[in-house]
N, CA, C and O atoms as a GROMACS GRO file, in nm:
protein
  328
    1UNK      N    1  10.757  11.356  11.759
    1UNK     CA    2  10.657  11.281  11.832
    1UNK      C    3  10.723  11.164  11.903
    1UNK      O    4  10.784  11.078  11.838
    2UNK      N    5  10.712  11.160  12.030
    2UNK     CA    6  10.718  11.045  12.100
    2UNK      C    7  10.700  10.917  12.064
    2UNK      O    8  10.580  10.914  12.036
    3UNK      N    9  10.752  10.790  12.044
    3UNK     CA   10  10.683  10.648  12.040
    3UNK      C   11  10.659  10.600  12.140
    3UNK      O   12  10.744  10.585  12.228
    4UNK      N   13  10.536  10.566  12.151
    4UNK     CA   14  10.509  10.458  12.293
    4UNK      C   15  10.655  10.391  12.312
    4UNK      O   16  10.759  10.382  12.247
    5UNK      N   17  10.602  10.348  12.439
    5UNK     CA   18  10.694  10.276  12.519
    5UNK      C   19  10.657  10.094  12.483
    5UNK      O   20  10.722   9.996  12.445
    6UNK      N   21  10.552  10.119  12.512
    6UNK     CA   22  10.514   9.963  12.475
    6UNK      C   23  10.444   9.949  12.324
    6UNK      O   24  10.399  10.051  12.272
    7UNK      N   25  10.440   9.879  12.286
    7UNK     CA   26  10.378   9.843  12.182
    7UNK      C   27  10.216   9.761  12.182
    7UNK      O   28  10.158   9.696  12.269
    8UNK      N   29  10.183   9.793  12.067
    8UNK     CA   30  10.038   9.753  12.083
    8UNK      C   31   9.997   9.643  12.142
    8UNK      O   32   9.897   9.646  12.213
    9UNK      N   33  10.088   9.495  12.114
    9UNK     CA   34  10.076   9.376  12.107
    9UNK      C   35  10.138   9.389  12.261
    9UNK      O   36  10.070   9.341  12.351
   10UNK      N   37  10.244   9.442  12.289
   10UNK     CA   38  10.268   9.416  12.437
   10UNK      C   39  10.136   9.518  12.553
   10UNK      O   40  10.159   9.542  12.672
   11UNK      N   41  10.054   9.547  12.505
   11UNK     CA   42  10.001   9.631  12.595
   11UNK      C   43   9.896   9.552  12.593
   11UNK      O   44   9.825   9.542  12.694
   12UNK      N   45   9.865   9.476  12.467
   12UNK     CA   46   9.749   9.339  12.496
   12UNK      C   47   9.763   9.227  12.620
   12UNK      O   48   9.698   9.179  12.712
   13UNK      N   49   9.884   9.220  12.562
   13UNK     CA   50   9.966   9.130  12.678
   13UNK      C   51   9.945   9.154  12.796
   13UNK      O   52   9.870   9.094  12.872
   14UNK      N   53  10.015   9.248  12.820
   14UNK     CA   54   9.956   9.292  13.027
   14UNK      C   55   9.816   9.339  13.029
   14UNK      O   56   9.791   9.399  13.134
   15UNK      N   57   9.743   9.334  12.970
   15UNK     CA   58   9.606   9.353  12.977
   15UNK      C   59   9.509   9.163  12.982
   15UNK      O   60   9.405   9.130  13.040
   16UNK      N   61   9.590   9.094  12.908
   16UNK     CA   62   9.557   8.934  12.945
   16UNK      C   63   9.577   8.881  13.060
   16UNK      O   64   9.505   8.804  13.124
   17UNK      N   65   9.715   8.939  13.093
   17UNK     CA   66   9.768   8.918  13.247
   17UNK      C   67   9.714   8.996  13.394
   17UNK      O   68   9.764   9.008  13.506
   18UNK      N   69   9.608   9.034  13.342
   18UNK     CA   70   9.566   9.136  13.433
   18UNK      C   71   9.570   9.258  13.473
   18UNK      O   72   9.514   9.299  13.575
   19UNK      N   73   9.642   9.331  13.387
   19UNK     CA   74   9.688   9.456  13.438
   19UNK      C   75   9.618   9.542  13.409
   19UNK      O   76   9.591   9.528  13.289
   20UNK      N   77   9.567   9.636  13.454
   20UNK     CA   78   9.463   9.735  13.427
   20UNK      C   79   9.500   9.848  13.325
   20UNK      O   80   9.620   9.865  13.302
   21UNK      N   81   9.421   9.916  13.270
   21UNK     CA   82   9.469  10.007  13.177
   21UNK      C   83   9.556  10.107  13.293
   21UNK      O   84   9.677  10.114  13.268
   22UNK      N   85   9.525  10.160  13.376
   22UNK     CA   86   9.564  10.253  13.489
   22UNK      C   87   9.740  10.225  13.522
   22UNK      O   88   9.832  10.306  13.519
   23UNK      N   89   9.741  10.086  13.549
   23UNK     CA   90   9.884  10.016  13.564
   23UNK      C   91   9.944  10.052  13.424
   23UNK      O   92  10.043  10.125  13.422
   24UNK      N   93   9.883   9.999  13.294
   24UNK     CA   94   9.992  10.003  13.214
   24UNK      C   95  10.042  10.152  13.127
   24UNK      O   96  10.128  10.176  13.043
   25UNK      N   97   9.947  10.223  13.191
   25UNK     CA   98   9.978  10.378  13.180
   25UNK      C   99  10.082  10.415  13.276
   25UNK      O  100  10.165  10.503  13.252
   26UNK      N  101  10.077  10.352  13.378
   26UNK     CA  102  10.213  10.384  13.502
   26UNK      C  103  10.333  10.354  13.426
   26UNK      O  104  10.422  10.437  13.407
   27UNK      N  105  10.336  10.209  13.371
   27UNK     CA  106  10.483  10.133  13.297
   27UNK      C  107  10.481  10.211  13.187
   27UNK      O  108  10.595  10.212  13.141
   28UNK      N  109  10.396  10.290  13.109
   28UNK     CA  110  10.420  10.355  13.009
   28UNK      C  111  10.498  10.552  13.042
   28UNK      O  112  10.537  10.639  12.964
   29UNK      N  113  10.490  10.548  13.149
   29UNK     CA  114  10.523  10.722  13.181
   29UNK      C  115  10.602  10.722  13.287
   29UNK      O  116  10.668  10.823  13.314
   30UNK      N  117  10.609  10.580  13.381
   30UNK     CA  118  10.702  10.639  13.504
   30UNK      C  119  10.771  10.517  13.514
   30UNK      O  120  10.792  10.507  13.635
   31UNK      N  121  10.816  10.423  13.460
   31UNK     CA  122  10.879  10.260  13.465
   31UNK      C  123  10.950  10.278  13.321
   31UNK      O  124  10.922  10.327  13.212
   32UNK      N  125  11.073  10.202  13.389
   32UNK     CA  126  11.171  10.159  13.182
   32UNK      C  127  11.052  10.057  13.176
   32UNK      O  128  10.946  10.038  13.235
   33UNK      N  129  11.127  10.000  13.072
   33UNK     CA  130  11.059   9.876  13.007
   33UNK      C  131  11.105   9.765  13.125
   33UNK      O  132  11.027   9.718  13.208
   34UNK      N  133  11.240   9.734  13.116
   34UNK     CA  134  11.302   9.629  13.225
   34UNK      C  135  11.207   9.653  13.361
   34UNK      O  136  11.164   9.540  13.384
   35UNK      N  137  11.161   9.728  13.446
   35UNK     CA  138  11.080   9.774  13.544
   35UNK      C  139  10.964   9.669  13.472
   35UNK      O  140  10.957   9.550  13.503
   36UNK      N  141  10.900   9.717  13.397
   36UNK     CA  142  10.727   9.695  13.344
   36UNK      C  143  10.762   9.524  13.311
   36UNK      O  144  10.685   9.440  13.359
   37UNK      N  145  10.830   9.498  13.263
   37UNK     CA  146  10.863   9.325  13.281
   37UNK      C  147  10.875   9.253  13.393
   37UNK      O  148  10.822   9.146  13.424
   38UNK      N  149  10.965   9.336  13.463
   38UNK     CA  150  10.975   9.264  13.595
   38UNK      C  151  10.865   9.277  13.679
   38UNK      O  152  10.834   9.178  13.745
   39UNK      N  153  10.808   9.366  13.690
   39UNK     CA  154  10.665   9.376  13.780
   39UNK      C  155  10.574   9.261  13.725
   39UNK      O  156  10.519   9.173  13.792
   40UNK      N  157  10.568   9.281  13.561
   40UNK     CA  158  10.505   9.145  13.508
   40UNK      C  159  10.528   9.036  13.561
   40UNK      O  160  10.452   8.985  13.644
   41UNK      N  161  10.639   8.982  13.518
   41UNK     CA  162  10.700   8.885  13.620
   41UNK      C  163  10.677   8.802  13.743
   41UNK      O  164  10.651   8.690  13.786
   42UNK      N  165  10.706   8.938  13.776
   42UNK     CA  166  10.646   8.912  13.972
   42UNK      C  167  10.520   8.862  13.961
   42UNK      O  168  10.481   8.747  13.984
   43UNK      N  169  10.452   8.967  13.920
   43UNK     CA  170  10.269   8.922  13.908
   43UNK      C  171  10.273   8.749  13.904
   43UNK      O  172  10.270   8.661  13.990
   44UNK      N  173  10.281   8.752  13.786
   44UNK     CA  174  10.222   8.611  13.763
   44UNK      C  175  10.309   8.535  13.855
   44UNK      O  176  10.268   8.455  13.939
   45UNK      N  177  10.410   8.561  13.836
   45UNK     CA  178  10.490   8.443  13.959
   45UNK      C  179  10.396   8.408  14.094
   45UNK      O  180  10.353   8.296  14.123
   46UNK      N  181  10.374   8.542  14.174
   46UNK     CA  182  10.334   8.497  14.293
   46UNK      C  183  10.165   8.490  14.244
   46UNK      O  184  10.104   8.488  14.351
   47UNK      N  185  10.108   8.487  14.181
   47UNK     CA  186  10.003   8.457  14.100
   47UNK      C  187   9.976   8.335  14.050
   47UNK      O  188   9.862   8.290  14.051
   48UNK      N  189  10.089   8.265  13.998
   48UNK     CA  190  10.130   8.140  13.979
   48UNK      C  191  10.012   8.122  13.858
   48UNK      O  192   9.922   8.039  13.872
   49UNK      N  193  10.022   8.198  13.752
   49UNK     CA  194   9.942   8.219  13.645
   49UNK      C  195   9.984   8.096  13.530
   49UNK      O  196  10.084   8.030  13.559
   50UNK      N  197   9.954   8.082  13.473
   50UNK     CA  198   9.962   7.989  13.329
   50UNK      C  199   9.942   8.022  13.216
   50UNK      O  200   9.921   8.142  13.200
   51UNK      N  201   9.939   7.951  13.119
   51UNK     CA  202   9.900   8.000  12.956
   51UNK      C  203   9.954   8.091  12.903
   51UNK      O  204  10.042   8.157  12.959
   52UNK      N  205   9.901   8.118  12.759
   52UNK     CA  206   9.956   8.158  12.635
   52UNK      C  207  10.017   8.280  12.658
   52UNK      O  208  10.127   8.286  12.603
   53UNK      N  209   9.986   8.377  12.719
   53UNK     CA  210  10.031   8.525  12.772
   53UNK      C  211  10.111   8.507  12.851
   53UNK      O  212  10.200   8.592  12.858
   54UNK      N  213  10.116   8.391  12.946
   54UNK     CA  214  10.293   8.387  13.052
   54UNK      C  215  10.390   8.366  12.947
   54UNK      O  216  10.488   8.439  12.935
   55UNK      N  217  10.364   8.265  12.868
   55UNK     CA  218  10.435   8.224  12.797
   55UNK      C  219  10.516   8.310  12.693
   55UNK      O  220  10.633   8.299  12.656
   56UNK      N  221  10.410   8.403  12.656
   56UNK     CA  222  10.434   8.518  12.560
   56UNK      C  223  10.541   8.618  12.659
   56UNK      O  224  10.647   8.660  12.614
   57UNK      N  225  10.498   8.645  12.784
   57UNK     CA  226  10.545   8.708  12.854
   57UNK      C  227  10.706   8.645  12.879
   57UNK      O  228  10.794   8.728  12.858
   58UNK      N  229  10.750   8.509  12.922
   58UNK     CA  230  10.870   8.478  12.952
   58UNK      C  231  10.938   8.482  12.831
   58UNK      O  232  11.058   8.500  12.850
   59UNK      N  233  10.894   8.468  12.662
   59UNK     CA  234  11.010   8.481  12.556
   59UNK      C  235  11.052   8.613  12.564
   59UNK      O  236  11.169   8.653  12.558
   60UNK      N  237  10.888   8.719  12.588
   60UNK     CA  238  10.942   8.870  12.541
   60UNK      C  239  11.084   8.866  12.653
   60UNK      O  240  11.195   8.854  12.601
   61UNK      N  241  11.072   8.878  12.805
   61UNK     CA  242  11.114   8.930  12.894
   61UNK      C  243  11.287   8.820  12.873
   61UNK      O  244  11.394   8.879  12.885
   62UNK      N  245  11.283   8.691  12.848
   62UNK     CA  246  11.384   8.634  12.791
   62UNK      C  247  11.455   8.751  12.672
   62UNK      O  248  11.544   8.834  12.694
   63UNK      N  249  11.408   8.734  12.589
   63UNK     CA  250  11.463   8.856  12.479
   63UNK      C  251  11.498   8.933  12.500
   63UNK      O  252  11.596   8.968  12.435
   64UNK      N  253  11.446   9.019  12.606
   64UNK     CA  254  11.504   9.157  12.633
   64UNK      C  255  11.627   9.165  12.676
   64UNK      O  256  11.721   9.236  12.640
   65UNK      N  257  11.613   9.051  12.790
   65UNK     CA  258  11.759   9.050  12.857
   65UNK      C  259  11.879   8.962  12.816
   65UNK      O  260  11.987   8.951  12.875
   66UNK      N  261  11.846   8.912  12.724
   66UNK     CA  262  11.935   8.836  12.613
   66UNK      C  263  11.979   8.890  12.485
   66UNK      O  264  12.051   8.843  12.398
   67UNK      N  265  11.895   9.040  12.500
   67UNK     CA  266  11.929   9.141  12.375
   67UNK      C  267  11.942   9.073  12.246
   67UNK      O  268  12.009   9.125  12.157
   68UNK      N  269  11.880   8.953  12.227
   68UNK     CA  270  11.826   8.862  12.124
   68UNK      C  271  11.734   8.908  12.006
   68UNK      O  272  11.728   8.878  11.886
   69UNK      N  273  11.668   8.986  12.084
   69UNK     CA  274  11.599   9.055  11.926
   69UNK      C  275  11.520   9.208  12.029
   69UNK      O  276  11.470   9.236  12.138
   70UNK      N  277  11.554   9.262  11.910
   70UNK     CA  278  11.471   9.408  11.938
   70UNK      C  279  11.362   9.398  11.950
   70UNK      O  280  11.302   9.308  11.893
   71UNK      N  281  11.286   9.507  12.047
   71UNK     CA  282  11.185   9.563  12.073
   71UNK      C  283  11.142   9.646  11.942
   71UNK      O  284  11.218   9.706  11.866
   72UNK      N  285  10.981   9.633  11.932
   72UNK     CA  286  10.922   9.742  11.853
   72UNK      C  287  10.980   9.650  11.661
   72UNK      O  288  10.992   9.685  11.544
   73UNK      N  289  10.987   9.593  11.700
   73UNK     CA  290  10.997   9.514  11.533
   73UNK      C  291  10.908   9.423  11.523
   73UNK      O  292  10.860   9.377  11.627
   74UNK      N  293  10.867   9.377  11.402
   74UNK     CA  294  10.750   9.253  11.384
   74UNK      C  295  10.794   9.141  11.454
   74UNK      O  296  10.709   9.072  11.511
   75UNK      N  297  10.916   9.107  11.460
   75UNK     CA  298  11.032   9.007  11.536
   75UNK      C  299  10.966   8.973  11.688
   75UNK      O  300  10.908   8.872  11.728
   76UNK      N  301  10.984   9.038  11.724
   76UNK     CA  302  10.988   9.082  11.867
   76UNK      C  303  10.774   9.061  11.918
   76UNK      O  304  10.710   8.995  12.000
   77UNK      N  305  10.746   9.142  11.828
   77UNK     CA  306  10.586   9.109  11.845
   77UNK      C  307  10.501   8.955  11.799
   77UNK      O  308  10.385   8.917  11.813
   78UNK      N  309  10.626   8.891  11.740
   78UNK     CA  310  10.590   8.776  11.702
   78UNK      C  311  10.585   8.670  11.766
   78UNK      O  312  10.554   8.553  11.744
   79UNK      N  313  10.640   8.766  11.897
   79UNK     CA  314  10.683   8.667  12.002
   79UNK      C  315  10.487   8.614  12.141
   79UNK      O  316  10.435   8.515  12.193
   80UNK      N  317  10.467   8.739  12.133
   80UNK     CA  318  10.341   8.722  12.203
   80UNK      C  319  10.238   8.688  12.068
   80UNK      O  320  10.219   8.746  11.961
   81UNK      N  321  10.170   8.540  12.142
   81UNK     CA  322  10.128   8.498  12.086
   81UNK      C  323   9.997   8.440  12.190
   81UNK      O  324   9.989   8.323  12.226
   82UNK      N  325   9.899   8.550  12.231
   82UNK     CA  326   9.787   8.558  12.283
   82UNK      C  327   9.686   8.408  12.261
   82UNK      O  328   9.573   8.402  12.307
   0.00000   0.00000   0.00000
């Protein structure tokens, strides 16, 4: 069996940020992860969004690319903090 791509807590996440279930089915079947962050990213950037979910959003997307802590661990989900 397959594991999601995203995790529960990150799929809350782009769902705070706006993203439609439709979108995060796209980042889940046709986007890496690095893709589905960076589109995040973008969003709010030119969105110029705020609060607890950017915030959640810049440690995850920090982490990833700092290979600082794994994906898919309590670690990592501890990080979005809705």
């Amino acid at each position: 069996m397959l594991r999601s791509i995203l995790s529960v807590k990150e799929k809350e996440m782009f769902k705070v940020l706006g993203f439609s279930d439709n979108d995060i089915a796209y980042m889940e079947t046709d986007l890496s992860v690095i893709k589905s962050y960076e589109w995040a990213v973008s969003k709010i950037f030119m969105e110029n969004q705020t609060g607890p979910a950017v915030e959640s959003l810049r440690r995850c997307f920090t982490a990833i690319m700092r290979f600082s802590i794994n994906r898919h661990t309590e670690e990592f989900d501890d990080l979005i903090q809705l």
